[in-house]
C-alpha positions in Angstrom: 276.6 119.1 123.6 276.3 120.7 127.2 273.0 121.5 128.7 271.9 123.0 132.4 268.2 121.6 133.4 265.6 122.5 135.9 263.5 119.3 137.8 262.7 119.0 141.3 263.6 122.7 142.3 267.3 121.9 141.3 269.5 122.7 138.4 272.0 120.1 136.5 274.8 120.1 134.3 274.7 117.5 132.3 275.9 116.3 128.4 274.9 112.9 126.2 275.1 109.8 127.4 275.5 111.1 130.9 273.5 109.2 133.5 272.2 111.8 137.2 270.0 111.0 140.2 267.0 113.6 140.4 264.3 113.9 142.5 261.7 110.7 142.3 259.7 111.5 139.0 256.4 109.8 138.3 257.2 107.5 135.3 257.8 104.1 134.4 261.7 102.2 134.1 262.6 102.3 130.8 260.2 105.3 129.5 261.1 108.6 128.0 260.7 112.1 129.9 261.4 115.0 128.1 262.2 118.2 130.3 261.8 122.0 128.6 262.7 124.4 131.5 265.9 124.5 129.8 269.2 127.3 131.1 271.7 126.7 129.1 272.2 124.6 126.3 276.4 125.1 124.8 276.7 128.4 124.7 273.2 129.8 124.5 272.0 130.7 127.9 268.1 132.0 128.4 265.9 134.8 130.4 265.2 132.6 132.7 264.9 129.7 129.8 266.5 128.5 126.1 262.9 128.7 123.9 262.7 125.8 122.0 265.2 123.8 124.0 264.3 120.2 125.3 266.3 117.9 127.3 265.7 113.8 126.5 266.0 111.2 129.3 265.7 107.6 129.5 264.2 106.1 132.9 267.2 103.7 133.7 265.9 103.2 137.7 263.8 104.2 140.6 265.3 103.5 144.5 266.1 105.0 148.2 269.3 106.7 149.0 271.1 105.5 152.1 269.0 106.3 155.3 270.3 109.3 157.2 269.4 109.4 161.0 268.0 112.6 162.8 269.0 113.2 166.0 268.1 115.8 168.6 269.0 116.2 171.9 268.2 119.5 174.4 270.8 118.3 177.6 269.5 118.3 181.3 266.1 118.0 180.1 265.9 114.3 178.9 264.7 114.9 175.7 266.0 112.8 173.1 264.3 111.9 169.6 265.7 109.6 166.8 264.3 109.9 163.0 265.4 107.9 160.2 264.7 109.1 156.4 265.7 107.2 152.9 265.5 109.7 150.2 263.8 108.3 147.1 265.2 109.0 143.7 265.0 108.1 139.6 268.1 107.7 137.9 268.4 108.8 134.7 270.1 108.7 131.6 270.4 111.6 129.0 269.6 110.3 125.4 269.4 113.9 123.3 269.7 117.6 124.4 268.0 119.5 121.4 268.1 123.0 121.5 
């Protein structure tokens, strides 16, 4: 079964046994986190959500994406500032999509 999920102001396709990176979510590796803002689960799709529909994931890791540097640069003015930023992220795995 086929199911589109809300977390972290984004939406995601995903099915059983599927494993995503989401936004970093406050739990523990190896815990449960059940998510209910639900779109679409097969063919049902909601206004704006499924009732009744739960997505199950299992905690499989938390971590930093690769670091992205930001750059800017106005010419003949010497102004010239480098940022770096690592994305932090929970990867998960999806156990059950009830709905």
């Amino acid at each position: 079964m086929k199911a589109i999920f809300v977390t972290g102001g984004k939406q995601y396709y995903v099915e059983e046994g599927s494993e995503i990176y989401v936004e970093k979510l406050e739990a523990e590796e190896g815990s449960k986190v059940d998510f209910d803002t639900v779109v679409s689960v097969g063919e049902k799709v909601g206004t704006p959500y499924v009732k009744g529909a739960k997505v199950t994931c299992e905690v499989v890791k938390h971590g930093k994406q690769k670091k992205i540097r930001v750059f800017k640069y106005v010419s003949k003015s010497n102004y010239r500032r480098t940022q770096g930023h690592r994305q932090p992220y929970t990867k998960l795995k999806v156990v059950k999509i009830a709905g």
